[in-house]
N, C-alpha and C positions, 0 to 999 in steps of 0.2 A: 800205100801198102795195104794189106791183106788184115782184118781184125775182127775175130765178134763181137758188138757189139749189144749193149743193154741200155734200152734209155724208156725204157715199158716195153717197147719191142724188143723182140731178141733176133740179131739178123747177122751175116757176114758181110763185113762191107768193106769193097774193092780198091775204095778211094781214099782211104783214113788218111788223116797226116804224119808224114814220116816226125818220126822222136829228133826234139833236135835238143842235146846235150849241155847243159852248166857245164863250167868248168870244172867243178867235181864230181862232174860223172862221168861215165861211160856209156857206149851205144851198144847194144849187145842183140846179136841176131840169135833169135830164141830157136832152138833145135827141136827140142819136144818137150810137154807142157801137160799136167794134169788135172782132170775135173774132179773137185770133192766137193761135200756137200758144202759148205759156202756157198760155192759158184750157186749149185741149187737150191740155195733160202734165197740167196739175193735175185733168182728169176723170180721167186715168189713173193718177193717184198723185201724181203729183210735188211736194214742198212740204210735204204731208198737209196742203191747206187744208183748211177748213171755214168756208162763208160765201157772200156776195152776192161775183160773181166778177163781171172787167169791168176793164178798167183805161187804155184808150184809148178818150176820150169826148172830147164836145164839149156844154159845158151854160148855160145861163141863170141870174145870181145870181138867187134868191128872195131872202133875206134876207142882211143882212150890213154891212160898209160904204154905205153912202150912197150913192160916189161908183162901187159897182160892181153895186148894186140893178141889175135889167134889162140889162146886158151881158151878152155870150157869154164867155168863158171857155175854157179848157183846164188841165189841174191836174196837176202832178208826182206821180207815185207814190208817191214815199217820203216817208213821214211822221218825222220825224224832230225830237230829243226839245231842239236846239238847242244845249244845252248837254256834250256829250259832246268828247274831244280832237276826233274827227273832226269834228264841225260845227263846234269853232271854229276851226281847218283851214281851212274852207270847202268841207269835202265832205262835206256832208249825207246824200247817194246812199251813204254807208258807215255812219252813224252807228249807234253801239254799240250802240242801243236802237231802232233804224231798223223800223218796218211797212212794209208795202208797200200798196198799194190795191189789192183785190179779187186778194193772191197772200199776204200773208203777214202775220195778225194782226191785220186792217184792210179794214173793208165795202169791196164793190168800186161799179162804175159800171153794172151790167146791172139798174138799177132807176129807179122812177120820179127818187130824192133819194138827194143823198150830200151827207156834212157834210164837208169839206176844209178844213184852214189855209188863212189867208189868205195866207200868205207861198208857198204852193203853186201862187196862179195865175197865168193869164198873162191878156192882154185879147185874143182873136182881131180882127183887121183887118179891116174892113168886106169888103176887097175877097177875103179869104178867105172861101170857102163854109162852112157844115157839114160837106159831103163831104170838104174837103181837110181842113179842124180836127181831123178824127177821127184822120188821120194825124200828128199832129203827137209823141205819145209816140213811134211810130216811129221816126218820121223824124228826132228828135233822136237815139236811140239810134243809129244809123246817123252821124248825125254826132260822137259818140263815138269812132268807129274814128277820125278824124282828130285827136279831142283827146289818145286813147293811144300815138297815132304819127306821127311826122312822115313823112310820104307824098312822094317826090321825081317829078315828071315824069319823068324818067329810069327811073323802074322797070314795073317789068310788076308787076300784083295780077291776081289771079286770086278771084272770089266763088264759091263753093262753095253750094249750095241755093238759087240764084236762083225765091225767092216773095216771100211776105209782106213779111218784110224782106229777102229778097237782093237785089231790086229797087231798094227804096229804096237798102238801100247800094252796089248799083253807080251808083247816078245822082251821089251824094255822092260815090265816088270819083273817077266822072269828070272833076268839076269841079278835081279839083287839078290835071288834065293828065295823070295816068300813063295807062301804056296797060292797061284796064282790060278784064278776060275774062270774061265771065259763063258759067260750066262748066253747061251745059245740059243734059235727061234728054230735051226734048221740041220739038218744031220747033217748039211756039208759043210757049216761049220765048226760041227764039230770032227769031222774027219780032217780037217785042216787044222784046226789047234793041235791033234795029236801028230800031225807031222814034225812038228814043232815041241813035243811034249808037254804040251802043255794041259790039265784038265779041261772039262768042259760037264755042264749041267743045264740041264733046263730049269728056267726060277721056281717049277713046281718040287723038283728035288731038294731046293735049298733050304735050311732051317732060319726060321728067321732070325733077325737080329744076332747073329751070330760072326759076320766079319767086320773086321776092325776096319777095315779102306775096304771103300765102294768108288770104283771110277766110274761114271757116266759119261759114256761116247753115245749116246745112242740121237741126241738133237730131238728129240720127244719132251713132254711134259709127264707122262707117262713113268720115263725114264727115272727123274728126279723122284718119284713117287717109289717106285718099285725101289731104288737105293734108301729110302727112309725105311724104306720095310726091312732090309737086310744088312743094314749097317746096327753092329753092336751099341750101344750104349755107349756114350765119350766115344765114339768110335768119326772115324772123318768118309764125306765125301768128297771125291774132287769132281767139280765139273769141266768136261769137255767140251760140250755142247752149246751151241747158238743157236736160237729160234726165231721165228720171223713170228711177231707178238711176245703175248705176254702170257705165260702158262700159270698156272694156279699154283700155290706150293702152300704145303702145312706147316706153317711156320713153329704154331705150337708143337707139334711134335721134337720141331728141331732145337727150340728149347728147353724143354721137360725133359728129353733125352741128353740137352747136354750137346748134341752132333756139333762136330765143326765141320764147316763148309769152305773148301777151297776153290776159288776162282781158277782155272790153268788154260796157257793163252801157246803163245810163240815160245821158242826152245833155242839150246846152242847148235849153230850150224855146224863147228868142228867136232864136237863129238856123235853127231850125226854122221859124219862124213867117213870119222874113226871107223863106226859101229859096220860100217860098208864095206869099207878097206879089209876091215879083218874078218869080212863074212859072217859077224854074230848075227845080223835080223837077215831073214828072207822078206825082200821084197818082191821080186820079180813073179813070184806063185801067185801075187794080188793081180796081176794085170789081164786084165779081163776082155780088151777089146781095144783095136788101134782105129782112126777117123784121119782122114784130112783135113786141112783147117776149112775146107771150101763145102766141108760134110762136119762141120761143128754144130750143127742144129739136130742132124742126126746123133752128132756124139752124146749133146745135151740130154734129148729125148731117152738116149738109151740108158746113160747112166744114171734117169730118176727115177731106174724102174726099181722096186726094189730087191733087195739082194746083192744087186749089181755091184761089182768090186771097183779096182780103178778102172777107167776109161782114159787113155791117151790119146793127145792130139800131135798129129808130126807136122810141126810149122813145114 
């Protein structure tokens, strides 16, 4: 089969081995598939994967259950071993012996098949498209920051690296009522947040220290820096971001002030799915550019330019 590959090199390759299925899984022919920045720290190091990368898809059972042959699908990342304290918790997204799909340990979705637990997928909604299914791992992680924090109408949040996913989670913010800022580098996006209604400012207009939630999407060192600067006093940040190294943080400050720091990872797939069905998040206004899988090195290339939105791959 057809897969991009990363092993230092980044290449498409013709011959991969076809996914052959456990018993508790399924074989899922991957329809279309999207690049975020993951994919682009782990070209650059991050992880030290090595493998079929890809991990926001939307695919067709081939094989498997019966009663989910020929359905569409979408499929949680982490693979995870069931039986560890954390899965019987019920936090699998931690588990002790946890892969990830196409980041850590575990073939990803940038090829023609991938073999997935079945306890992995979800059934997409008729009246959900392809285009939006592809956002759905996002879009759950996104709705994460609200399962890490309780979020009050009352307060001001402020998103930091409004893209890929800073978009998604200012729209998810939205919805709880705060009054949500999407801190901008570029007029177009902020002409895209007010589609959405949502505010938008550049960090030169912000006063400091004056929002209670600072979310950081931006995958910067930088990032983490500028939300120290504009998070109130006992006020939280949540982190979104992964970096390939090790970024400098002012720890004293995060002290002295008191911040708390939220770690925010993987999300719920069904209320993702929900959020689709009922047309609260626009997705589709993010999609920026479609590739073939046999032009993934172009899709690579384009989507690390910056600004650049989603980039889709059509298996």
């Amino acid at each position: 089969m057809r897969a991009l590959l990363f092993d230092g090199i980044l290449r498409v390759e013709h011959n991969a081995p076809m996914p052959e299925p456990l018993a508790d899984q399924a074989l899922l022919k991957i329809r279309r598939a999207g690049i975020c920045n993951t994919d682009l720290e782990i070209v650059r190091g991050y992880a030290n994967y090595t493998g079929i990368l890809g991990h926001e898809f939307v695919a067709e059972v081939a094989a498997g259950p019966e009663a989910l042959v020929g359905r569409r699908v979408v499929g949680e990342i982490n693979v995870s071993d069931g039986t560890c304290d954390m899965c019987r918790r019920g936090i699998p997204s931690q588990c002790r012996q946890r892969r990830a799909v196409g980041i850590h340990g575990y073939p990803g979705a940038f090829a023609e098949y991938l073999a997935l637990p079945v306890r992995n997928l979800h059934l997409v909604p008729d009246n959900v498209s392809d285009d939006q299914a592809v956002f759905v791992e996002p879009l759950a992680a996104a709705l994460n920051i609200l399962e890490m924090l309780a979020i009050s109408p009352r307060e001001r949040v402020l998103v930091l690296g409004v893209g890929k996913l800073g978009f998604l989670a200012a729209q998810v913010l939205r919805l709880s009522g705060a009054d949500v800022v999407g801190v901008v580098r570029r007029d177009t996006q902020a002409r895209l947040l007010a589609q959405w209604g949502i505010s938008a400012r550049y960090i030169e207009e912000l006063p400091k220290q004056q929002a209670q939630v600072v979310v950081d999407c931006t995958g910067l060192a930088e990032g983490f820096a500028d939300a120290l600067t504009l998070v109130e006093p006992r006020g939280t940040i949540v982190l979104k971001s992964t970096y390939q190294g090790l970024p400098q943080v002012d720890l004293s400050r995060v002290a002295v002030n008191e911040i708390r720091v939220i770690g925010s990872r993987c999300g719920p797939f069904p209320a993702a799915l929900r959020l689709l069905a009922g047309g609260l998040v626009d997705v589709e206004t993010l999609i920026e550019r479609r590739y073939g899988l046999d032009d993934a090195l172009q899709a690579i290339e384009y989507a690390g330019q910056k600004g650049v939105l989603k980039v889709l791959l059509e298996i």
